[in-house]
N, C-alpha and C positions, 0 to 999 in steps of 0.2 A: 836592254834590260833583260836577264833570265828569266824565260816561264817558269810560275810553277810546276813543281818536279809532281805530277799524278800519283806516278808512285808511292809517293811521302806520304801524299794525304791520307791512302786506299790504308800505310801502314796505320798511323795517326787513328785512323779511324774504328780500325780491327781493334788495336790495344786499349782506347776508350771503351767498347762493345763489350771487349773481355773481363776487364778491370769493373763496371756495372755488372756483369752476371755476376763476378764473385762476391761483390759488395750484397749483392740479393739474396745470393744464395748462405752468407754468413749471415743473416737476419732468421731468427728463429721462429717456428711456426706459431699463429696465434694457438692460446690456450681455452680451448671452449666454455673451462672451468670457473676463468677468471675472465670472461668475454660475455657481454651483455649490448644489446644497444639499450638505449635512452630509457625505450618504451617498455623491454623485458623489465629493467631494471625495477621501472617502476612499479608492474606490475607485481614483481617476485617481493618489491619491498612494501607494497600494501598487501597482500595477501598473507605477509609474515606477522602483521603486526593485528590485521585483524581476526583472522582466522579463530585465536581464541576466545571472543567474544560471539564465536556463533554457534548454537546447539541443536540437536537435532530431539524434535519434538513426540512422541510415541501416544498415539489418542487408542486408546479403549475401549471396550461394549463389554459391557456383561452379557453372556450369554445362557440358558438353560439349555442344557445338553438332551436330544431327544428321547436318550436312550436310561437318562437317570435324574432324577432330580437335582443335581448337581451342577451350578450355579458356574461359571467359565469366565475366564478373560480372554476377551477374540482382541486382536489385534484389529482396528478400523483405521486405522489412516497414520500415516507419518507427514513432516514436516521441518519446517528450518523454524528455528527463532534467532535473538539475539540476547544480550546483555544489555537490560536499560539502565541500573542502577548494579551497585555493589552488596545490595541487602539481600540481593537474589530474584530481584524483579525482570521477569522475559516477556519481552513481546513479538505477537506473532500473527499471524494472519487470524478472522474469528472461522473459517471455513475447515482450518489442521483441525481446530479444537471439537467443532461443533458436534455433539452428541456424545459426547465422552463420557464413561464412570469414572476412568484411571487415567492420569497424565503421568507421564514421566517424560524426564526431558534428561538428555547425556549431555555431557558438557565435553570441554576442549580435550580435559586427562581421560575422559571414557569412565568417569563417575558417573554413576547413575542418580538420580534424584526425584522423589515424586513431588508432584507440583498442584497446587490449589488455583482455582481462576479466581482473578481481583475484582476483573471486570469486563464485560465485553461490548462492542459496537460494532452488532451485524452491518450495519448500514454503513460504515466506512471500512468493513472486513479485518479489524484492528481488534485482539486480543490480549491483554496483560495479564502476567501466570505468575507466581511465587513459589521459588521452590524448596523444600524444605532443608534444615541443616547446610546454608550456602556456605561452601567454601571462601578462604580470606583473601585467593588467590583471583577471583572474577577479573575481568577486562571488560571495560567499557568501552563503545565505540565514540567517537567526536562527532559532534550535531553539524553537520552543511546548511545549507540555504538553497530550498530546491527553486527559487526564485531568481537564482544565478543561472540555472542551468540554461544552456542553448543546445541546439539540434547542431550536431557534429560532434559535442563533448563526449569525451571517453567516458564508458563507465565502466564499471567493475561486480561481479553481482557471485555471491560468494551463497552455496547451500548446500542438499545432499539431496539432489536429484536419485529416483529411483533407490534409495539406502543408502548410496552412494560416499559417504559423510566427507564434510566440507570440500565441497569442488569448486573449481574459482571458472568462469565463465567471464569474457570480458566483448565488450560493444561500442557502440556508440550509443546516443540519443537519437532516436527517431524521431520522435515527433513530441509536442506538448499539448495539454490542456484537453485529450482525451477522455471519453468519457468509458466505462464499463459497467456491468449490471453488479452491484454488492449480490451477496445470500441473502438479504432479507426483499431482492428485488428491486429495491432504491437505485438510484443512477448516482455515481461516485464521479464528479469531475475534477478536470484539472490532474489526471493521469499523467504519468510518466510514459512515454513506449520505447519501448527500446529493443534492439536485435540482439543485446546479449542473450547468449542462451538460456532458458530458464524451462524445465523440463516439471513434471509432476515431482513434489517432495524441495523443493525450493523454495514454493510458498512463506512466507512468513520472514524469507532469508533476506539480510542488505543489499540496498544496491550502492553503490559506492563511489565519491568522484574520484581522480585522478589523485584528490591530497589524502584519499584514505576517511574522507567525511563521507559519514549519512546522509546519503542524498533523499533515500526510497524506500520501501518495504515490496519485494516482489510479491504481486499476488494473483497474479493469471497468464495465460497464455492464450494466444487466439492458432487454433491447427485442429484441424479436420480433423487430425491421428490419434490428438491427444498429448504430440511430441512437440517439441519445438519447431518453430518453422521461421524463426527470424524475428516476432511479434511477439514481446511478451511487457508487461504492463508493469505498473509499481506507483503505491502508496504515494503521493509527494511527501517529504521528510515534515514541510512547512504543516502538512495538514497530522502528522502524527505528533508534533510539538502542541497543535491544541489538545487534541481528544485524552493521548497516553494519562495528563497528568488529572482529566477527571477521570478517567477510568481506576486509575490509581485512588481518588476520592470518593468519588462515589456509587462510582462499579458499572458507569454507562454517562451515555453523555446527554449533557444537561444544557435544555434550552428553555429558552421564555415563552409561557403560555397566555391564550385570551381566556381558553376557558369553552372549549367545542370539542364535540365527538366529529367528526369528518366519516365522509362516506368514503371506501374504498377505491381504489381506481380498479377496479375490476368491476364494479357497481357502475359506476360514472361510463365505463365504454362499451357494459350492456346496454345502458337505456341512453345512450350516445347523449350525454348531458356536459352540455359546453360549460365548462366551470366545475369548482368544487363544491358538491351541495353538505351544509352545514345539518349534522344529524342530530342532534341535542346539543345544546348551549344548557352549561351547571349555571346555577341561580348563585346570585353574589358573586360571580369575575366578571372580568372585565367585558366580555362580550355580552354576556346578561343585564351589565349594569349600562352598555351604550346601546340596547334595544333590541341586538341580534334575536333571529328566531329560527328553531331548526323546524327539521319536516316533521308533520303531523297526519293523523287519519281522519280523512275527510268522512261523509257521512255515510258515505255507500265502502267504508273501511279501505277506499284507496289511498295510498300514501300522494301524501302534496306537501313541495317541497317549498318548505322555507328561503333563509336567504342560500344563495348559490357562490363561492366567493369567486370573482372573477382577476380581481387585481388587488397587490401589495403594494403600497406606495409604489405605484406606476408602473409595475412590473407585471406583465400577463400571469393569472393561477389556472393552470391546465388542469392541474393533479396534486397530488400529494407531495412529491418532489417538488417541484416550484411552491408550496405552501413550508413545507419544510424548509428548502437552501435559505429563503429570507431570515425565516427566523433564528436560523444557527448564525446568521451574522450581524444579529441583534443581541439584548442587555437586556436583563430587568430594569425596567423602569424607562425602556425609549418608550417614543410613541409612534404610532403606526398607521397608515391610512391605509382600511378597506373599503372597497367596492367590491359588493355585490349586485344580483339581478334578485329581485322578488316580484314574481310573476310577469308582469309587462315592467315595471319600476325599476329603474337604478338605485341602489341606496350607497352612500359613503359614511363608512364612520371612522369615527376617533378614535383609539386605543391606547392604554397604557400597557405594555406588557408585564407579568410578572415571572419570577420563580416558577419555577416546578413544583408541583408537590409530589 
């Protein structure tokens, strides 16, 4: 039987080799223009859509000018908002706003608008603004479930760092359920963190999942510099679904009282007093009507303290904060078990919460 011919194959082989580079080489090159992966894609197609619902926030100070009697608008602070509603309703961090004469806020066309505060919540850093004469044109963003979110999820986090107007920054989740200080000092839990970039002027701007939903509200960053450094914070969406729509009602948020004046926590870690000491109980609520007693002036005019609150249905009262997070996740009308300390004594009582006045 004949060997194979070497020859044939080595030919065979070349005309294969040749015949593939032309085949490659008639293949045209990708077009950058019309080339996206997966992730650009999605990025470039949530940032098209929400971008118009973000605005950038202008805070004010009246100033008296040293040299004239002559009354001035300084510029103090800029920021990001959103679009909460179509009637002209923006919410924003309360930190952009705080101290303002003059709000103005620019929207998506670079209209200018000046804006009224509806209501504010130092303690959750959440501000709702109204701006005048709103355009028919507004964009609203889609509500998320920050309750979904998990640590690796993309986010998206859209503002105008430094003036910068709407710049799209994108991350993942870092971490959950962090805690950071509000402006009124209150401790804000159940944070977002996240390494998208979020710079000064951000504030107040969306953070956003992968489907283009409200996940967040950016509203800090943790950096020696002042600049980004990988850690920056955000509102959970689930916690601006409560507060927004009393802010919108009644201009701050509204929780159920006993009926006590509380002592500071800056009082409480002066005279190192374990527990919350009760500083006046009002006659006719609830706390008045189940025996509480605040502090009073003993004989030689030293203050002695009443009851102390120690626990809320079973949950330690350190401070203020923990006196507080209970009752924001209460009702007028539940009922509530304290324990306090009054001198050597335990006491527990029974409570009805009510309203606000």
């Amino acid at each position: 039987m004949a060997r194979p011919d070497k020859d044939l194959y080595r030919a065979i082989a070349t005309t294969l080799l040749l015949a593939l580079i032309s085949c490659g080489s008639a293949v045209a090159a990708p077009d950058y223009l019309s080339f996206a992966t997966n992730d650009e894609a999605n990025s470039t197609e949530i940032f098209s859509k929400a971008s118009p619902s973000v605005v950038f926030v202008t805070n004010k100070a009246l100033r008296r000018n040293f040299f004239s009697p002559n009354v001035q608008e300084i510029p103090q602070g800029a920021g990001t908002g959103f679009v909460w509603d179509k009637s002209g309703l923006i919410v924003t961090n309360f930190h952009v706003i705080a101290g303002a004469h003059k709000l103005t806020v620019t929207l998506h066309d670079r209209s200018e608008h000046d804006a009224e505060v509806i209501g504010l919540a130092p303690e959750k850093d959440l501000a709702v603004l109204r701006i005048e004469d709103p355009p028919d044109h507004l964009v609203t963003l889609p509500l998320g479930d920050s309750s979904e979110l998990a640590v690796g999820r993309k986010v998206l986090a859209i503002g105008n760092p430094f003036g910068l107007d709407t710049t799209l920054t994108t991350g993942i989740v870092s971490a959950l359920g962090r805690e950071i200080q509000a402006p009124d000092n209150r401790r804000i839990r159940g944070v977002i963190q996240t390494d998208a970039a979020i710079n000064p002027g951000n504030s107040g701007g969306p953070l956003l999942n992968s489907l283009g939903q409200l996940v967040g509200v950016n509203t800090a960053i943790y950096s020696p510099s002042g600049a980004s450094a990988g850690i920056g914070f955000a509102i959970p969406v689930n916690t601006v679904k409560e507060v927004v729509p009393q802010l919108i009602s009644y201009g701050r948020i509204l929780r159920p009282i006993i009926g006590v004046e509380l002592a500071s926590d800056s009082w409480v870690r002066r005279y190192r007093i374990e527990g919350l000491p009760v500083v006046q109980v009002y006659p006719g609520l609830p706390a008045h009507k189940a025996g509480m007693t605040g502090a009073y002036r003993g004989s030689r005019g030293e203050v002695v303290l009443g009851d102390v609150i120690t626990g809320i249905d079973g949950k330690p009262v350190r401070g203020n904060d923990d006196y507080l997070d209970v009752l924001e996740n209460k009702q007028p009308g539940d009922t509530i078990r304290i324990t306090t300390r009054r001198g050597q004594q335990e006491k527990t009582f029974k409570l009805e919460l009510i309203e606000s006045q």
